[in-house]
MIZAMI-885162 format. One record per residue: residue in three letters; x, y negated, z negated of N, C-alpha, C, O in turn; residue number from 0. Coordinates in steps of 0.1 Angstrom, whole numbers. Last residue first. Example, Ala and Ser with C-alpha at 12.3 -4.5 7.8 and 13.67 -1.06 7.14 Angstrom:
! residues 2
[nukol "SER", [128, 22, -71], [137, 11, -71], [129, 0, -79], [134, -11, -80], 1]
[nukol "ALA", [132, 57, -78], [123, 45, -78], [132, 33, -78], [142, 33, -85], 0]
This chain:
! residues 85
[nukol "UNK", [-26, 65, 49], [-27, 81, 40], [-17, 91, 52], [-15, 103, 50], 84]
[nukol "UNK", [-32, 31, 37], [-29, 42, 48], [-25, 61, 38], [-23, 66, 27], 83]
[nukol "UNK", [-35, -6, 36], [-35, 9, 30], [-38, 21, 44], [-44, 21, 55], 82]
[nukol "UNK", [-31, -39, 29], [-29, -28, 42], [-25, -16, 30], [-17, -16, 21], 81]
[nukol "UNK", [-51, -65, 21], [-44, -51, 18], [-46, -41, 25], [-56, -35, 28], 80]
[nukol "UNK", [-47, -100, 28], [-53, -90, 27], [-48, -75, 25], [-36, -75, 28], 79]
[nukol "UNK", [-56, -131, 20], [-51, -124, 13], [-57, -109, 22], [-69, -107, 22], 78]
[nukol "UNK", [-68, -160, 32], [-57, -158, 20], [-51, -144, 17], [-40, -144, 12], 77]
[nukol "UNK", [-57, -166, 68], [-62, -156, 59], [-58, -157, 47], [-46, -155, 46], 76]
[nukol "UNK", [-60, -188, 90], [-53, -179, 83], [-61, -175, 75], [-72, -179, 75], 75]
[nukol "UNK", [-53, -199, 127], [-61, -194, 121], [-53, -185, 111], [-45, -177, 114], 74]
[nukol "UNK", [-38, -204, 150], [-44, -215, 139], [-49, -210, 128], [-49, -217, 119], 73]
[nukol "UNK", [-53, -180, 170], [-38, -187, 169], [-42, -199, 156], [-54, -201, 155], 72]
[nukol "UNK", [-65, -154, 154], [-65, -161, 162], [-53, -169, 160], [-45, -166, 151], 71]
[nukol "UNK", [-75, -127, 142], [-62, -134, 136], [-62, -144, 147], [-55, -138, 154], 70]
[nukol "UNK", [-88, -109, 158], [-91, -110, 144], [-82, -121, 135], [-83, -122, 123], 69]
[nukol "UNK", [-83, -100, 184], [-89, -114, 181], [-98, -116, 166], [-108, -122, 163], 68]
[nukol "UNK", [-70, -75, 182], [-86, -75, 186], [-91, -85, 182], [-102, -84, 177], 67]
[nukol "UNK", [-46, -83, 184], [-51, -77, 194], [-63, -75, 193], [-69, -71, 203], 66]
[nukol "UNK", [-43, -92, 158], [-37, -103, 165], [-45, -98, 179], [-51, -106, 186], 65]
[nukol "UNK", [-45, -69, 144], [-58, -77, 145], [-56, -89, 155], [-66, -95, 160], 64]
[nukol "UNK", [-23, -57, 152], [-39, -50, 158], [-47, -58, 153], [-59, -55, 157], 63]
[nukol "UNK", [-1, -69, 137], [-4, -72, 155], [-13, -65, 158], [-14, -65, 170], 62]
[nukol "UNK", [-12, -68, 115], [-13, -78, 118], [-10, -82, 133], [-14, -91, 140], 61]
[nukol "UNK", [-6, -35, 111], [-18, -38, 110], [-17, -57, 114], [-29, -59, 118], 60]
[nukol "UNK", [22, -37, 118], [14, -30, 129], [-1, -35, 126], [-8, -38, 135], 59]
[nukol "UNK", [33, -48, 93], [35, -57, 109], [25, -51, 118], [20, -58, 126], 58]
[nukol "UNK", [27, -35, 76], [19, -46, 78], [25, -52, 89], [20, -62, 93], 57]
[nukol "UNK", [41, -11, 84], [26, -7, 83], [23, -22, 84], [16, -25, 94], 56]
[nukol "UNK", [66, -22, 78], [66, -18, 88], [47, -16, 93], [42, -19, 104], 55]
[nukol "UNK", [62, -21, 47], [69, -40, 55], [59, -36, 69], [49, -42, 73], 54]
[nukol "UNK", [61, 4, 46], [51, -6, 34], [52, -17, 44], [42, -21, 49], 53]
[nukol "UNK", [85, 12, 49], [75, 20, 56], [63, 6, 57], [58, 2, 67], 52]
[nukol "UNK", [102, 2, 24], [103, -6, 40], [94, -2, 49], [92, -11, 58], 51]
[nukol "UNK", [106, 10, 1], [94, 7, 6], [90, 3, 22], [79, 2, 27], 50]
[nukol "UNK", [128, 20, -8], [121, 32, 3], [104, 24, 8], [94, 28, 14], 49]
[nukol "UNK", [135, -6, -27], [139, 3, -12], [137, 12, -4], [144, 14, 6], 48]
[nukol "UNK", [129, -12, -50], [113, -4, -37], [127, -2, -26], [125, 7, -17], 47]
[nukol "UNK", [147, -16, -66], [139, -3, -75], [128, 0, -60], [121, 10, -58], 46]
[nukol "UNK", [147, -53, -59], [153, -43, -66], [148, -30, -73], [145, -30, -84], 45]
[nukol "UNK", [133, -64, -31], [131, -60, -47], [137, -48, -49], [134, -37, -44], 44]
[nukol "UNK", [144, -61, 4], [131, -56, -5], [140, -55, -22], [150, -48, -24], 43]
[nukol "UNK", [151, -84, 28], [151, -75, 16], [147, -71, 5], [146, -79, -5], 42]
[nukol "UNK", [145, -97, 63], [144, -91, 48], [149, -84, 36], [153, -73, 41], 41]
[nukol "UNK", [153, -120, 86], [160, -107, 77], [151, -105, 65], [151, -115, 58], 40]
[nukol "UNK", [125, -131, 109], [136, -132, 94], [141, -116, 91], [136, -105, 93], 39]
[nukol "UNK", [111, -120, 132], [120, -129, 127], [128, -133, 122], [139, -138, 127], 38]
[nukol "UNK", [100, -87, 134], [101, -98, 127], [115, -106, 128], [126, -102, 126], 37]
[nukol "UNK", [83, -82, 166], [92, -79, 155], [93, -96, 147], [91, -108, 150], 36]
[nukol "UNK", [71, -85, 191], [65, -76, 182], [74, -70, 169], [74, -58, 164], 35]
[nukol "UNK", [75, -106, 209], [84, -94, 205], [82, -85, 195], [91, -78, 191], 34]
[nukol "UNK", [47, -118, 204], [53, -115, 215], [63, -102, 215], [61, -91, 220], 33]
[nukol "UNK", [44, -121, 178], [40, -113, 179], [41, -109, 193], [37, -98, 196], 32]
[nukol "UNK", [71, -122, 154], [70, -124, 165], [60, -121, 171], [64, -109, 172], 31]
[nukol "UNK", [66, -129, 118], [65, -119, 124], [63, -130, 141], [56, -140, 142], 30]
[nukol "UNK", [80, -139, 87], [80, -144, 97], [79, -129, 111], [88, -121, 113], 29]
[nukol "UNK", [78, -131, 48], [84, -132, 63], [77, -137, 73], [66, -141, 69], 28]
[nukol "UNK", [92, -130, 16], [82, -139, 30], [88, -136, 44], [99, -137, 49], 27]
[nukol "UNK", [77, -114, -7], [87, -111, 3], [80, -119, 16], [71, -116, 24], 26]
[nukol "UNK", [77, -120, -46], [74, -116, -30], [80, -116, -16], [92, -118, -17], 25]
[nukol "UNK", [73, -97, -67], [86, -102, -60], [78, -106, -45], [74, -98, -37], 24]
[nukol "UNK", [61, -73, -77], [51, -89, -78], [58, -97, -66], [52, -102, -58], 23]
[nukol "UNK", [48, -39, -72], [58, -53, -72], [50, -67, -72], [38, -71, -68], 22]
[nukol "UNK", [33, -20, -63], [29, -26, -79], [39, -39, -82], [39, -46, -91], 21]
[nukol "UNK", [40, -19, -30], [32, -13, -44], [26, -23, -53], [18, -32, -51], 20]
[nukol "UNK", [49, -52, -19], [49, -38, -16], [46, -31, -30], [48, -37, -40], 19]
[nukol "UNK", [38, -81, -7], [40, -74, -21], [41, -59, -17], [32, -55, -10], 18]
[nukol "UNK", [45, -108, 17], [43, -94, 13], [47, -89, -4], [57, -92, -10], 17]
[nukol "UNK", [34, -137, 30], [42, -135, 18], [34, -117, 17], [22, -114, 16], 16]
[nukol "UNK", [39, -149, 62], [33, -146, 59], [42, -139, 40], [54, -137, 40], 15]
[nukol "UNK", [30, -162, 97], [45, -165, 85], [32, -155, 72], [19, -154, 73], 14]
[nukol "UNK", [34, -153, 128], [28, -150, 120], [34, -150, 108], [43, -142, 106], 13]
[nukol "UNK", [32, -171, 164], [43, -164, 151], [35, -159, 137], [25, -166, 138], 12]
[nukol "UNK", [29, -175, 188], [32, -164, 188], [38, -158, 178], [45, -148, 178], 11]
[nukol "UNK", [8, -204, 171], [15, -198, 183], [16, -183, 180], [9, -177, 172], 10]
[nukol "UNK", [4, -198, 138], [7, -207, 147], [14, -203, 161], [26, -199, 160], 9]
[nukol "UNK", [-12, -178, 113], [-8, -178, 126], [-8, -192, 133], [-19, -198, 133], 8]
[nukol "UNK", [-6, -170, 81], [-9, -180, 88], [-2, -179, 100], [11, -179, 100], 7]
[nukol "UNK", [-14, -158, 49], [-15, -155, 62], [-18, -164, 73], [-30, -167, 75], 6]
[nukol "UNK", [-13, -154, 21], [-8, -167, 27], [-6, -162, 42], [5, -162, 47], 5]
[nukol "UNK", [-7, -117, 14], [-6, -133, 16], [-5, -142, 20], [6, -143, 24], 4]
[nukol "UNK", [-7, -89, 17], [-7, -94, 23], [-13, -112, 18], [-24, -115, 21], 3]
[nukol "UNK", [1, -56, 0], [-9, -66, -1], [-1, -81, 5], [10, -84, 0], 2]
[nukol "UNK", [0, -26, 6], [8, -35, 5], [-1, -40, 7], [-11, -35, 13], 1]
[nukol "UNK", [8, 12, 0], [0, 0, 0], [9, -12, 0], [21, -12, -4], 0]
């Protein structure tokens, strides 16, 4: 699981603050949605480093809504939770 913050699309970019599990630390990044990659370097809080799956799941669920015109350009979101099995 990962919970998703401050979600804001301008142009082809998506800035946005990630929580991976039960972590508070947050983790801001910047997603391409043309190059379908992120921007910024990251590094995950001390004790989640196998969380990286966590990062990788919220980039795919933010370019499928970017693709079913769920995320428009201007357009942000306070808060949402990407979960998977």
């Amino acid at each position: 699981m990962v919970r998703l913050e401050h979600i804001v699309r301008n142009g082809n970019t998506i800035s946005f603050e990630a929580y991976v599990e039960d972590c508070e630390v947050v983790i801001p990044l910047v997603l391409d949605t043309e190059k379908r990659d992120f921007i910024n370097n990251f590094e995950l809080p001390e004790g989640y480093g196998d969380c990286k799956i966590n990062v990788v799941m919220a980039k795919f669920r933010l370019l499928d809504m970017v693709e079913e015109g769920k995320l428009e350009d201007g357009s942000a979101e306070d808060c949402i939770t990407v979960m998977w099995y």
